[in-house]
C-alpha positions as CSV (number, residue, x, y, z in Angstrom):
1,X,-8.5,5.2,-24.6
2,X,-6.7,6.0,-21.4
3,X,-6.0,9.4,-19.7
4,X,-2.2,8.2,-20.0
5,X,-2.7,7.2,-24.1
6,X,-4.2,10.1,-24.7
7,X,-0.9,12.7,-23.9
8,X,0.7,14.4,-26.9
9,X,4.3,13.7,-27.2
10,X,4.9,17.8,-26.7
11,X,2.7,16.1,-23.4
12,X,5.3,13.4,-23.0
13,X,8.2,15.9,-23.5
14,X,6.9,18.2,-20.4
15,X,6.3,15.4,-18.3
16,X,10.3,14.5,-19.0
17,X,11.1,17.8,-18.2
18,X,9.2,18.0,-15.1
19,X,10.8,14.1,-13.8
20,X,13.8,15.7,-11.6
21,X,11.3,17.7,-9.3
22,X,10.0,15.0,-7.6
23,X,11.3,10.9,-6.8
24,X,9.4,8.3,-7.7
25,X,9.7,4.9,-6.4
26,X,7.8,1.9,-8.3
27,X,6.6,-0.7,-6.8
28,X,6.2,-4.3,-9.5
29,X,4.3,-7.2,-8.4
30,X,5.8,-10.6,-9.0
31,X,4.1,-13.5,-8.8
32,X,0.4,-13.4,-10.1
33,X,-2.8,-11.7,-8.6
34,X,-3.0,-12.6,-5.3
35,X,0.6,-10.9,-5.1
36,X,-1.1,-7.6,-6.7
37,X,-3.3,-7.3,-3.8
38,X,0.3,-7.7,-1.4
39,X,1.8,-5.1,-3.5
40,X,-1.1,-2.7,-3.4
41,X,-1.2,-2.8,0.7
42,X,2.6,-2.6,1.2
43,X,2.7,0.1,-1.0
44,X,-0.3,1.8,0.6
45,X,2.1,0.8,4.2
46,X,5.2,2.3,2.8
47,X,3.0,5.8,1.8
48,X,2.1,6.0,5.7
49,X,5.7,4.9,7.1
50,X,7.2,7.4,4.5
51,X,4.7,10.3,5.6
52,X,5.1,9.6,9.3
53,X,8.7,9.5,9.3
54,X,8.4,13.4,7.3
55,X,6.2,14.3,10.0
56,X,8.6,13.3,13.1
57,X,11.2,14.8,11.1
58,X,9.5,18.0,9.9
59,X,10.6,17.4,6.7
60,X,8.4,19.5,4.5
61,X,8.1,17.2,1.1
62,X,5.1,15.3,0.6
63,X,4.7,12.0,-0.2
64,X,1.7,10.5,-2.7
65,X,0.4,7.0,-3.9
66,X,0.1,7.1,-7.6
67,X,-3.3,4.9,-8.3
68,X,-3.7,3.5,-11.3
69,X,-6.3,1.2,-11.0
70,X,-8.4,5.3,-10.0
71,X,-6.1,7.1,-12.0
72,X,-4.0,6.2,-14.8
73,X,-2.3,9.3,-15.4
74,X,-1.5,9.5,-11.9
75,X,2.6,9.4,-11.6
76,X,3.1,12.1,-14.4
77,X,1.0,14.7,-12.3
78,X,4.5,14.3,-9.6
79,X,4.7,18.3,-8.2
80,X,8.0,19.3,-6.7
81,X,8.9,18.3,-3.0
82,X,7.1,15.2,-3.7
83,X,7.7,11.7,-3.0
84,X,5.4,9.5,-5.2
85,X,4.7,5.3,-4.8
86,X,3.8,4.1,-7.9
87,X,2.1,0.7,-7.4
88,X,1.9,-0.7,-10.9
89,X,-0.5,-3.8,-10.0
90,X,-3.2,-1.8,-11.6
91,X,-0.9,-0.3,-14.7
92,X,-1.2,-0.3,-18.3
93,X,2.0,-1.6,-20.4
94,X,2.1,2.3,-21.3
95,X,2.2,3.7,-17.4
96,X,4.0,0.9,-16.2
97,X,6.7,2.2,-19.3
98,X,6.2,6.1,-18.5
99,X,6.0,5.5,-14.5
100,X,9.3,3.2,-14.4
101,X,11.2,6.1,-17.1
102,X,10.8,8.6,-14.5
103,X,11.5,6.2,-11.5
104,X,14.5,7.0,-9.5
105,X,14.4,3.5,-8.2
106,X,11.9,0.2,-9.5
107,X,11.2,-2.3,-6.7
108,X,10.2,-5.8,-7.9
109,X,8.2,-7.3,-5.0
110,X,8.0,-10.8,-4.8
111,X,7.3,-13.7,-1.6
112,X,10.3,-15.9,-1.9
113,X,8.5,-19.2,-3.4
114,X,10.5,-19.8,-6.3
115,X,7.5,-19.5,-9.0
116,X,7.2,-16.2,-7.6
117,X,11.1,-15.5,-8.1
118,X,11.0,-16.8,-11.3
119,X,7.8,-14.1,-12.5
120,X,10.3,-11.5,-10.8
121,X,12.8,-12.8,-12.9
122,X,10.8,-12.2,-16.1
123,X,9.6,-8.7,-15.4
124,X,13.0,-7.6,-14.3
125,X,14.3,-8.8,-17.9
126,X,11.0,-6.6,-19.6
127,X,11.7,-3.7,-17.2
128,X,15.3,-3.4,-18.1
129,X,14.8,-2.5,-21.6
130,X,12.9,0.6,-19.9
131,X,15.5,1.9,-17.3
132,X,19.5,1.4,-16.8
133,X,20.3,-1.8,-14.7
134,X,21.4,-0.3,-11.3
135,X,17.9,1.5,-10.6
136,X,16.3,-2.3,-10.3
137,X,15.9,-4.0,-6.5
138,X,13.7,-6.9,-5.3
139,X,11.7,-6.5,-2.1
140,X,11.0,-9.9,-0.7
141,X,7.6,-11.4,1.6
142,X,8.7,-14.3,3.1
143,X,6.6,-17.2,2.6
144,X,6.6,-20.7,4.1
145,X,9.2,-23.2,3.0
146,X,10.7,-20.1,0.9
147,X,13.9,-19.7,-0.7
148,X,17.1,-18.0,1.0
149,X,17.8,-14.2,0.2
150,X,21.1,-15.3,-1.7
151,X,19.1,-17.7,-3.5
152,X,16.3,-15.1,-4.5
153,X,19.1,-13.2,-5.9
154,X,20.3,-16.1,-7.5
155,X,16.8,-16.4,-9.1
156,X,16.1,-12.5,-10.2
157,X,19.0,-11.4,-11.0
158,X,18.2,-8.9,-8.5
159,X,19.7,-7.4,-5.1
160,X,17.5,-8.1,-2.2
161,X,17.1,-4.6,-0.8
162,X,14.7,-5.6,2.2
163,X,12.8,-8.5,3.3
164,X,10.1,-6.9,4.3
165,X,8.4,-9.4,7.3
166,X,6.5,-6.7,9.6
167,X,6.0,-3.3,9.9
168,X,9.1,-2.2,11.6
169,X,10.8,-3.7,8.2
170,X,8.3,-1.2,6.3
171,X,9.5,2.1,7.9
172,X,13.0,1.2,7.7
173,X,12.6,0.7,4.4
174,X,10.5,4.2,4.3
175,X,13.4,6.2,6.1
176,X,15.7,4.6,3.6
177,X,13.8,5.9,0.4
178,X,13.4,9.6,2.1
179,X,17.3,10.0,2.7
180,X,19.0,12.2,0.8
């Protein structure tokens, strides 16, 4: 049994309580294993871009990855002032449900090979039995010979919120998640 199978619903019910003090941002892999790994290092990316653009600002929240591969429990522990990155490669049907409940936002990442779109696709459709529709977005890795941005939309059902092609692209993205 996981840490995260093991809470109590009077657990769960805390946890809920808790949600508003800090904003979580998931991050879903589209696109098989190989994409997990992608997922995992632009998520780890975004963590650094999101707590160096805090620093230069003195902004005094803190951001956090949420690990489930080491931990997974790890988003519900969120404190206040806290910006957590929950990369759900690594997640459990039950985290990936808990973690994307108390998102403020749920990032499908995908490259823009239509196989890949079309995995986004599906786990968009799953997710949005979790979560309203207008807290879903698809972050996109360009790949070779890859599909157009309105096309991927096309595809997913999703709005392309950032194509995401080097590092630059990753702390405007990072600035864009720590506005308030």
């Amino acid at each position: 049994m996981t840490q995260l199978q093991s809470v109590s619903k009077m657990d769960q019910a805390a946890v809920w309580a808790e949600a508003p003090l800090a904003s979580v941002y998931s991050f879903v892999p589209a696109g098989g294993a190989l994409h997990d790994r992608r997922v995992t290092s632009l998520t780890r990316r975004l963590v650094e871009a999101i707590r160096a653009h805090l620093e230069t600002e003195g902004d005094p929240r803190s951001v956090r990855l949420a690990d489930f591969e080491k931990e997974p429990g790890a988003c519900v522990t969120a404190e206040p002032s806290t910006i957590v990155c929950a990369d759900l490669s690594q997640a459990d049907t039950g985290a990936e449900r808990l973690t994307v409940g108390l998102s403020e936002a749920v990032f499908v990442v995908s490259s823009t090979d239509a196989a890949s779109l079309y995995d986004a696709r599906e786990k968009a459709a799953r997710l949005r039995a979790i979560k309203r529709d207008d807290c879903y977005g698809l972050l996109l890795l360009p790949s070779p010979g890859g599909v157009t941005l309105t096309q991927a939309e096309d595809i997913t059902g999703l709005p392309v919120c950032a194509l995401l092609r080097q590092d630059s692209d990753v702390a405007q993205l990072a600035r864009w998640l720590v506005q308030e």
